[in-house]
C-alpha positions in Angstrom: 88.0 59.5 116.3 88.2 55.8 115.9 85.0 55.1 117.4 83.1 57.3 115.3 84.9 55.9 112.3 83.6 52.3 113.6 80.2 53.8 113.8 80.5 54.8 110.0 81.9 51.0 108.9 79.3 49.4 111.0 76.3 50.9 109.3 77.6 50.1 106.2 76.2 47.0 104.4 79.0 44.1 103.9 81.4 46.0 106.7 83.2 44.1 108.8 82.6 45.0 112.6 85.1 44.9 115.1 87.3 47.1 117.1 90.8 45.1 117.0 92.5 47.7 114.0 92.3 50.6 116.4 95.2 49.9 118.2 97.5 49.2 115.2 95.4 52.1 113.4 95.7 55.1 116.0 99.4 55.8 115.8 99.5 56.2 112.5 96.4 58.4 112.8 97.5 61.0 115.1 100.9 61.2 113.5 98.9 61.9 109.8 97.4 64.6 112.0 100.8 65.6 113.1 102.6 65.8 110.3 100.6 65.7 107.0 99.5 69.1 105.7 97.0 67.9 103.2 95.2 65.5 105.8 92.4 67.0 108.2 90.1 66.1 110.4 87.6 68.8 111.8 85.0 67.2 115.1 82.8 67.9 117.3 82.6 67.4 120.5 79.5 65.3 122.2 77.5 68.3 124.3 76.0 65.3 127.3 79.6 63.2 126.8 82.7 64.8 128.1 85.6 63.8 126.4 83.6 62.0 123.5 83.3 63.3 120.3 79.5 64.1 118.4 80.6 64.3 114.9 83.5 63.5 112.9 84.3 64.5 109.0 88.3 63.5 107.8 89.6 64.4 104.4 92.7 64.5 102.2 93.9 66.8 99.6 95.6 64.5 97.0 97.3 65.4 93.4 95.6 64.1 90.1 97.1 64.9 86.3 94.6 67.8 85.8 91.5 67.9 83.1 89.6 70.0 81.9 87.4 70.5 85.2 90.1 70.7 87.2 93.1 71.8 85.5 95.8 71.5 88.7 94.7 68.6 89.9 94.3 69.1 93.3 91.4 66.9 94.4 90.0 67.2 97.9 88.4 63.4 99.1 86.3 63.0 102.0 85.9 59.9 104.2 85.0 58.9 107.6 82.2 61.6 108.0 80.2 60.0 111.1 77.9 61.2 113.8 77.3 59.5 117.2 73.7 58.0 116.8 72.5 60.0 120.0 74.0 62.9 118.6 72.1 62.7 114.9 70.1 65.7 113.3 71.6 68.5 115.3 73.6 69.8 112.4 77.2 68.8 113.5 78.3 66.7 110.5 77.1 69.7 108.4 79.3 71.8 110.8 82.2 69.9 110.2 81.6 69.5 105.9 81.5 73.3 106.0 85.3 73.2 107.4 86.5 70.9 105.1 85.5 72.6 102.4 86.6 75.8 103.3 90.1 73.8 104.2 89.8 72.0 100.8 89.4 75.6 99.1 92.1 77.1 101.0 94.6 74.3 100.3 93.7 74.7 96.2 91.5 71.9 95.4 89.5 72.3 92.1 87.0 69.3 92.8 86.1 67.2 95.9 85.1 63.6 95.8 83.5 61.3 98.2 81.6 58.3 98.4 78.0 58.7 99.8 75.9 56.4 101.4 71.8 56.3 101.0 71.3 57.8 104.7 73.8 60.9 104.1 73.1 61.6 100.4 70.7 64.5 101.2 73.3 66.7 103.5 76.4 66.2 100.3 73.2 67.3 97.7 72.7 70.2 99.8 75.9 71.7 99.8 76.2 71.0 96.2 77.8 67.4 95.4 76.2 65.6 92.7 75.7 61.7 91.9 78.3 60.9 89.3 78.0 57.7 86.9 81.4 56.8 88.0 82.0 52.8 87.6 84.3 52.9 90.8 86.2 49.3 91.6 88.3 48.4 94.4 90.9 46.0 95.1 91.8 44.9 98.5 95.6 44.4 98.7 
């Protein structure tokens, strides 16, 4: 899961590439997967690779004071949706979205939010997601 999470950050613009934060990073990742019931992961596994995964799509169901849109609060947010280059345009990240979704809608969420980059932006459209004006900032802490 971590390597296909580096192949998301590296073909992002600005990332920063190396593979040093696995190690700290995948303890804390498989007990999330363990233990947290509004954090998912749904892959799939690389058909020529054994033991490699294809496509990868994580997501969290977290609670927001509702609004008018979404009254309960329950917001689903995607991240980390990668595919192995050799593994692209076969229809496994759509695969996975499909999951999460239906996970999202079975866990309650009234709204799911993700951020979309220039290459994916056509898959999200087509199950439905739409560019929002939203003035997002960030602060690295």
């Amino acid at each position: 899961m971590l390597r296909l999470r580096q192949v998301m950050i590296d073909s992002l613009s600005g990332s920063d590439p190396g593979t040093e934060w696995h190690v700290p990073a995948s303890p804390v990742l498989r007990d999330r997967l363990a233990r947290d019931e509004d954090f998912a992961a749904f892959v799939v596994d690389h058909p020529e690779r054994p033991g490699a995964l294809a496509a990868l799509v994580v997501g969290t169901v977290d609670y927001r004071i509702g609004k008018a849109a979404n009254p309960h609060g329950k917001a689903g947010y995607v991240f980390s949706v990668a595919t192995d280059p050799d593994a692209r345009r076969r229809g496994y990240a759509r695969a996975c979205m499909d999951e999460l979704l239906q996970w999202f809608r079975e866990r309650g969420a009234g709204q799911v939010l993700l951020t979309a980059s220039a290459e994916a932006e056509p898959l999200y459209a087509s199950l439905g997601f739409v560019r929002k004006p939203d003035p997002a900032m960030s602060l690295q802490l």
